[in-house]
matplotlib code that plots the C-alpha trace (Angstrom):
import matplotlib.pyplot as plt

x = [-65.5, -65.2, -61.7, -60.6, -60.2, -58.9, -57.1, -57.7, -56.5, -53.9, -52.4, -51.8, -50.4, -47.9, -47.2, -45.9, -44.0, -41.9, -41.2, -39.7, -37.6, -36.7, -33.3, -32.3, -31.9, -29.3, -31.6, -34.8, -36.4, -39.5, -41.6, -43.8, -45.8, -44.2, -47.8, -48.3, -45.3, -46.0, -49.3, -48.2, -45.1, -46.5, -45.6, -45.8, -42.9, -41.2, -40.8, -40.0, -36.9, -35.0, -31.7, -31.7, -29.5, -32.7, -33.6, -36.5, -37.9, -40.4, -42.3, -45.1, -42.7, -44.1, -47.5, -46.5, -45.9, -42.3, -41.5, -43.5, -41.0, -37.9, -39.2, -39.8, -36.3, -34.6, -36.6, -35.7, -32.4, -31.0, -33.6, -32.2, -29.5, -30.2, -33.2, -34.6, -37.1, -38.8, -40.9, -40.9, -41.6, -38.8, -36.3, -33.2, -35.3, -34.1, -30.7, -30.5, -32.2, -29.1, -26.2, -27.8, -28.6, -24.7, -23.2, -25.8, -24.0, -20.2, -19.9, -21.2, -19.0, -15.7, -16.4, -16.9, -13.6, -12.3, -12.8, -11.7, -15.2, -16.4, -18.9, -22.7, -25.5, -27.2, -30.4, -33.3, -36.3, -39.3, -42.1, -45.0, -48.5, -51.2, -50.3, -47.5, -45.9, -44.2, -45.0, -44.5, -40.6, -40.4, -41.4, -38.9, -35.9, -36.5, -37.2, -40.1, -43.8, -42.3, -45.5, -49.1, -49.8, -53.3, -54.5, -56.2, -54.9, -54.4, -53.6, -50.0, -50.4, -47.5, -43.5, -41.0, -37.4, -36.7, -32.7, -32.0, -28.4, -25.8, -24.7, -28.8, -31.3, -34.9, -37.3, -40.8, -43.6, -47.5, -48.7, -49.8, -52.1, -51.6, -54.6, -55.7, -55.5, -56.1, -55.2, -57.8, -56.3, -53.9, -56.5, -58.5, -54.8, -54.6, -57.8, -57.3, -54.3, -56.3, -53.9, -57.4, -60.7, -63.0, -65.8, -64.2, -64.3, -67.5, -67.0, -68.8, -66.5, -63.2, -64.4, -66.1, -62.0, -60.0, -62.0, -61.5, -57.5, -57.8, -59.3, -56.5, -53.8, -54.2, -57.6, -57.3, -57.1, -60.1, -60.7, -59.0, -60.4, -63.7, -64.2, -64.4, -63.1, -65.0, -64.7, -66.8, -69.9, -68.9, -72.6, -72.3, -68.9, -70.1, -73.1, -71.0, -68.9, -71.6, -72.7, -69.6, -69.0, -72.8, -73.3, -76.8, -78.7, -82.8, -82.4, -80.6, -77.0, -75.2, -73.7, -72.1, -70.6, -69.2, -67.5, -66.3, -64.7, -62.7, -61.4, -60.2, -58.8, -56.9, -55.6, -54.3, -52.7, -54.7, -55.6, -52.0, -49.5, -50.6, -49.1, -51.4, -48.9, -46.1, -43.5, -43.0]
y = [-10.4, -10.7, -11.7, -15.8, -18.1, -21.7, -23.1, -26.9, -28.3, -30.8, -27.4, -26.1, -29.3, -29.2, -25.8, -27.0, -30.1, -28.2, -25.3, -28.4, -29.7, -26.4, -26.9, -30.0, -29.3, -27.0, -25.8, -25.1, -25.3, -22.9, -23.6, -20.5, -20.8, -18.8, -17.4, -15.8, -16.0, -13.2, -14.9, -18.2, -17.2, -18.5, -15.8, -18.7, -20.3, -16.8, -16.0, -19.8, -20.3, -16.8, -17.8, -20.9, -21.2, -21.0, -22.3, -20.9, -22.7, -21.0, -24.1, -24.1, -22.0, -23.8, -22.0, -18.8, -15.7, -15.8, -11.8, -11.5, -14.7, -12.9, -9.6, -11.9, -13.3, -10.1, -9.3, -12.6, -12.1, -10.7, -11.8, -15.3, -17.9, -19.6, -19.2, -21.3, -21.4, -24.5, -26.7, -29.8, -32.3, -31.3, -34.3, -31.6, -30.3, -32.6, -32.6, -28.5, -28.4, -31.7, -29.1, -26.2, -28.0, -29.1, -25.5, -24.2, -27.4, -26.5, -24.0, -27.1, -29.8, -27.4, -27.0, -30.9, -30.9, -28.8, -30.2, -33.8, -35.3, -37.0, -34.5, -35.6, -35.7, -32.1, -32.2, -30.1, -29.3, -29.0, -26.0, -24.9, -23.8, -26.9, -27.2, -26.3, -29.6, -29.8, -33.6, -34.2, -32.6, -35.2, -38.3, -36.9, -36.7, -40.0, -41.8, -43.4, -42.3, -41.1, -38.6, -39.2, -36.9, -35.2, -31.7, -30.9, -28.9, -30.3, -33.6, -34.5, -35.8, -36.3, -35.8, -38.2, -38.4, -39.3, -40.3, -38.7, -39.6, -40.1, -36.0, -35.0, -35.9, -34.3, -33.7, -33.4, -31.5, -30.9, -28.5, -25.2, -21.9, -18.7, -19.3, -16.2, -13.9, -10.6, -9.2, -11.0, -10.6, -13.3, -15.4, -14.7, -15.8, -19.0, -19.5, -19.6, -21.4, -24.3, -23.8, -23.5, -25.5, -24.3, -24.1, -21.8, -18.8, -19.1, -19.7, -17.0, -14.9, -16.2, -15.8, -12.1, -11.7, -13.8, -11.7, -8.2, -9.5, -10.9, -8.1, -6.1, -8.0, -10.8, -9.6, -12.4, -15.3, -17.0, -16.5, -19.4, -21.8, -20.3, -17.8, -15.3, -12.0, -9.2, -10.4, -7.0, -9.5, -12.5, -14.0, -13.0, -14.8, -18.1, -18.1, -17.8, -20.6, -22.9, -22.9, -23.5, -26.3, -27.6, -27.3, -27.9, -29.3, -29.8, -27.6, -24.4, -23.3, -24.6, -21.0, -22.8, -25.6, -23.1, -20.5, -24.1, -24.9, -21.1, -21.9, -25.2, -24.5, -21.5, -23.4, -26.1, -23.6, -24.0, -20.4, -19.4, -18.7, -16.1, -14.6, -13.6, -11.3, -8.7, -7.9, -4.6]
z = [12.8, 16.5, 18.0, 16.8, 19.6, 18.4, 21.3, 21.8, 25.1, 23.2, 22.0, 25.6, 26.6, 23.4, 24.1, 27.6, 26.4, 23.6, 26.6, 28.9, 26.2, 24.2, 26.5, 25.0, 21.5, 19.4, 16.5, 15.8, 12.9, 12.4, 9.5, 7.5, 4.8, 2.6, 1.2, 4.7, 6.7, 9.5, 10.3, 10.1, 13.3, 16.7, 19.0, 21.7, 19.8, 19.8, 23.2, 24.1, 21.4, 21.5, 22.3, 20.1, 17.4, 14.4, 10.5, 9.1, 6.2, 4.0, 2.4, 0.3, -2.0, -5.5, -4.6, -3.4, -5.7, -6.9, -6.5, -3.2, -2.1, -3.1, -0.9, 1.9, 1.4, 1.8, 4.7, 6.8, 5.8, 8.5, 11.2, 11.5, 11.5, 8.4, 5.8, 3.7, 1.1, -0.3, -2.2, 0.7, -2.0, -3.8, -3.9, -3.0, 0.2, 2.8, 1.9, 2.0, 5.9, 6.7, 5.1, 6.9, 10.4, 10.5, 9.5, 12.5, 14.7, 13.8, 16.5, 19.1, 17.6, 17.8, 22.0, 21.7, 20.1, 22.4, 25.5, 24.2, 23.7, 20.4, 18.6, 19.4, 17.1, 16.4, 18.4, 16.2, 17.1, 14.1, 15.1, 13.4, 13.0, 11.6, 7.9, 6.8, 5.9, 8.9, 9.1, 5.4, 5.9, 8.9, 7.1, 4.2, 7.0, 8.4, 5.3, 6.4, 7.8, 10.7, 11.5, 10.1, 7.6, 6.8, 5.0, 7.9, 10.8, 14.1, 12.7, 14.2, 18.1, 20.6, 20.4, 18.7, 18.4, 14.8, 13.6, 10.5, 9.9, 12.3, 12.8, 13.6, 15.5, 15.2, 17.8, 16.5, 17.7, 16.8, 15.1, 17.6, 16.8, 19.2, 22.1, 20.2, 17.0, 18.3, 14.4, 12.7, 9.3, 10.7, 11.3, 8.1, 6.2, 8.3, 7.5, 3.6, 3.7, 5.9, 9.0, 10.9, 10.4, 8.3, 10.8, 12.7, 10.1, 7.3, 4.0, 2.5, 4.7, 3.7, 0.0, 0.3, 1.8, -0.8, -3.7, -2.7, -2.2, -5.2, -6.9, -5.7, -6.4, -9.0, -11.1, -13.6, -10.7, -11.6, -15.4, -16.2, -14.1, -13.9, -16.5, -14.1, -14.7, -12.3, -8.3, -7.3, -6.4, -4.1, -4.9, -8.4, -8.4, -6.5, -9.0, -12.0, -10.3, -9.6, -13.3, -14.8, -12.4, -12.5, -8.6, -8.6, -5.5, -5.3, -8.7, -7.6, -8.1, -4.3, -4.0, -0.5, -2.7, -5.0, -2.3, -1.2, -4.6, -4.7, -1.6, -2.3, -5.6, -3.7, -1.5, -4.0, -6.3, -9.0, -9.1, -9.6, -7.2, -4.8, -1.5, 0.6, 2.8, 1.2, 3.1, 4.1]

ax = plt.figure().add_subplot(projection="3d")
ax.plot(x, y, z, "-o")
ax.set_aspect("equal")
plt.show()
């Protein structure tokens, strides 16, 4: 697989806009998908946000392997501010990012206090790759559709300021990939997980991938769902698939519609929760 380029022009332009305004705000809040979290960090984002005062939230949490999350835990630990890791449609979610944007705030509102002023709202700042739930978290904080909200990535368009309560103030950005993935398994992760359009990386590819992984490191993935029990043979396996499922177009098994399905079904959980990175 020669080197992924996915770099959109309204990307570069976001890129630029959250660079002008990284000085305003007192937080950022970086969201990973907690399935891949190295591959889902913007090294754009890095370099930009350094010296701010920084949340990361591992979301996506409910689909990701429980023990590889608790590895990945320990390994953030120390590496940031303030970690987090969630389920974003869990009705506790917005309330824990609130407690943890004002502890990150404290050291703000006491030089406030200080030099006689009355403490302003915490100004935060939401990054992240396409995908990640970044605009569902929004809509969540501001109690209302805030920012649209599509599985697709590349959806979210523009900057908003968005009032969550009277102590925080968010500042929301789109959704921006690297302008390159020079490690392609970064790219082949985002890629599963939906973070980059499907046309950019073939399906068969992404399968013949997600099956050796699979394989590897959760054998029985797709005996449940598919009866499936030996992932040596991605057309075997996308055969087998298409007659369970009864993908049948002018009278043959749709092998395309069946490496379709095993992606889909990855990417909604239903083949178990899998993390497709271990920390190290």
């Amino acid at each position: 697989m020669s080197q992924v380029h996915w770099f959109p022009g309204h990307m570069k332009k976001a890129l630029n806009e959250i660079e002008a305004k990284i000085k305003l705000v007192d937080v950022v809040i970086e969201i990973l998908d907690a399935r891949s979290p190295i591959s889902s960090i913007n090294p754009e984002f890095e370099k930009r946000i350094a010296n701010k005062k920084r949340l990361i939230v591992l979301s996506k949490s409910d689909l990701a392997d429980p023990l590889e999350t608790k590895k990945w835990e320990f390994y953030f630990k120390n590496k940031v501010n303030s970690l987090l890791i969630l389920n974003l449609n869990d009705a506790k979610a917005t309330k824990l990012i609130s407690n943890e944007v004002s502890k990150l705030g404290e050291e703000k509102h006491a030089k406030e206090k200080a030099k006689g002023m009355k403490p302003q709202p915490i100004k935060a700042m939401i990054i992240g790759i396409p995908n990640v739930g970044k605009s569902s978290l929004i809509n969540r904080l501001a109690k209302r559709n805030a920012a649209g909200v599509q599985n697709k990535p590349g959806y979210t368009r523009g900057e908003q300021y968005i009032k969550v309560n009277n102590d925080f103030i968010l500042l929301d950005t789109p959704g921006v990939l690297p302008m390159n993935y020079e490690d392609k398994q970064h790219a082949i992760n985002l890629a599963l997980l939906g973070s980059i359009r499907e046309e950019i990386l073939p399906n068969d590819e992404l399968v013949k991938y997600l099956l050796k992984y699979l394989s590897k490191n959760y054998p029985n993935a797709l005996v449940e769902r598919f009866g499936v029990d030996d992932l040596s043979d991605p057309i075997d396996v996308a055969n087998k698939v298409a007659t369970k499922r009864g993908l049948i177009t002018n009278g043959n098994l749709d092998l395309d519609r069946a490496n379709f399905l095993i992606l889909k079904e990855f990417k909604e959980g239903k083949l178990g929760r899998i993390t497709l990175e271990k920390a190290q």
